[in-house]
N, C-alpha and C positions, 0 to 999 in steps of 0.2 A: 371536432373540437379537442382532439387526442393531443398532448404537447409532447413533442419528441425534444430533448436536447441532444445538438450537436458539437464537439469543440474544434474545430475546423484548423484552427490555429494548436492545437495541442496533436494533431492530426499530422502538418507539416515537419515540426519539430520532431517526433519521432520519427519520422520518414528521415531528415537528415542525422540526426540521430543515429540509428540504423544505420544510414549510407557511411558515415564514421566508422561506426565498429565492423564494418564490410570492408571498408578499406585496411585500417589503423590495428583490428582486434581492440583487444578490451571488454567489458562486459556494463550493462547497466542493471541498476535493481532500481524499481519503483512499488513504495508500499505508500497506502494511500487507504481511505474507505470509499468505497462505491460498489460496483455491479460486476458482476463475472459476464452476464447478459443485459443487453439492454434491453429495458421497460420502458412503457410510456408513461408518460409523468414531469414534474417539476420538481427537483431535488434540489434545487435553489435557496438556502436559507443564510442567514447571517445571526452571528454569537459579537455580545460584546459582553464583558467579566465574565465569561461562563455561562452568561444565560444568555437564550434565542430573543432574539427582538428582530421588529417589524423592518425587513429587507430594505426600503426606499425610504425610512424614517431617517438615519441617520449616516446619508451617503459620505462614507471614504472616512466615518470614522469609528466602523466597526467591521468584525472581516463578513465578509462575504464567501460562498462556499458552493459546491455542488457537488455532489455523486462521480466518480469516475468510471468511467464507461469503457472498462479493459478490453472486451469486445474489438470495440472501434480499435487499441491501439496496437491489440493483435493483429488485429487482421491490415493495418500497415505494415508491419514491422516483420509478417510473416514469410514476405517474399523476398526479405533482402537479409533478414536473421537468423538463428536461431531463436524461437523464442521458450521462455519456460514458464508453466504457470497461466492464469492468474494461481493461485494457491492461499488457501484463508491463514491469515497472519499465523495465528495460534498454531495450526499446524511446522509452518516455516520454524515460527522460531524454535517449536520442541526438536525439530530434526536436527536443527544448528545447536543444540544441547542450553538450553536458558535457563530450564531448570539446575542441569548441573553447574553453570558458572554462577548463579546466583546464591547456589549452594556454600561456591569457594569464597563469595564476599559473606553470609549467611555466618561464616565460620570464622572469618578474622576481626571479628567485631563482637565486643564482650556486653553490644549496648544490645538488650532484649527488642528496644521500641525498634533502631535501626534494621533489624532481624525480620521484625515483624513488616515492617515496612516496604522490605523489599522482596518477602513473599508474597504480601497484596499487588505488589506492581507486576511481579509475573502473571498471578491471576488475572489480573486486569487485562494485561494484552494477551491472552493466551484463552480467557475461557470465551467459550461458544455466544453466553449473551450479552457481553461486554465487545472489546474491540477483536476478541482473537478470530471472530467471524465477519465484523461488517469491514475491518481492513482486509485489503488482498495485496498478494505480491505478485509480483511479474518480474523476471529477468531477462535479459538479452545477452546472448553471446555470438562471436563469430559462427559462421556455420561449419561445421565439423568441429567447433570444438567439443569440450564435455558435454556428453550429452545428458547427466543428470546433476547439474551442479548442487553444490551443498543446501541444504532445506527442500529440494525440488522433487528428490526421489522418490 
């Protein structure tokens, strides 16, 4: 009675995905919240104004949502990419410097509330029990190219 989800179709797309930047180069970045590993379970829920309401109550007019299973999209992507990552948000964006660019908006703004504002929203995506942990990032690059791209190292 264990529910595994699979995304079979999210599955393909990376695969051709991949086979692009195998060809073409280029790189992809995917930030999302879900699973570094996959578990068993049902991560299936739906939000409408922010709050959770009942999945099948109010079909196609609230979103719908699930868990991303980075996992699975490594392990396509790993034999025709480079791939980097998953990597928990929070850390990503402190390497990519978030605190210090929000510092340079932080500083050209004489409005206190604005200031404030936009130290809460780094916190937000950046600390461990908020989104900086339950998002992960994944990139993809040609292979051979860099091999530690920016936020990844």
């Amino acid at each position: 009675r264990d529910v595994i989800e699979s995304n079979d179709i999210g599955k393909i797309v990376l695969e051709q995905l991949s086979r692009r930047i195998e060809k073409f180069a280029g790189a992809a970045l995917f930030i999302d919240y879900g699973l570094a590993r996959p578990e068993y379970g049902d991560t299936m829920q739906s939000y409408k104004r922010h709050k959770r309401v009942d999945v099948l109550r109010n079909t196609g007019g609230q979103d719908v949502t699930a868990n991303v299973d980075f996992s699975a999209l490594v392990m396509v992507s790993e034999p025709i990419v480079q791939v980097h990552g998953p990597v928990l948000q929070g850390e990503f964006l402190m390497r990519v410097g978030i605190v210090e660019r929000a510092e340079v908006l932080c500083r050209a703004t004489n409005d206190p509330i604005k200031r404030g504002k936009e130290r809460l929203a780094v916190r937000r995506l950046t600390n461990a029990t908020d989104m900086g942990a339950k998002f992960k990032v994944l990139g993809l690059t040609r292979k051979g190219g860099p091999v530690n791209p920016a936020g990844f190292q």
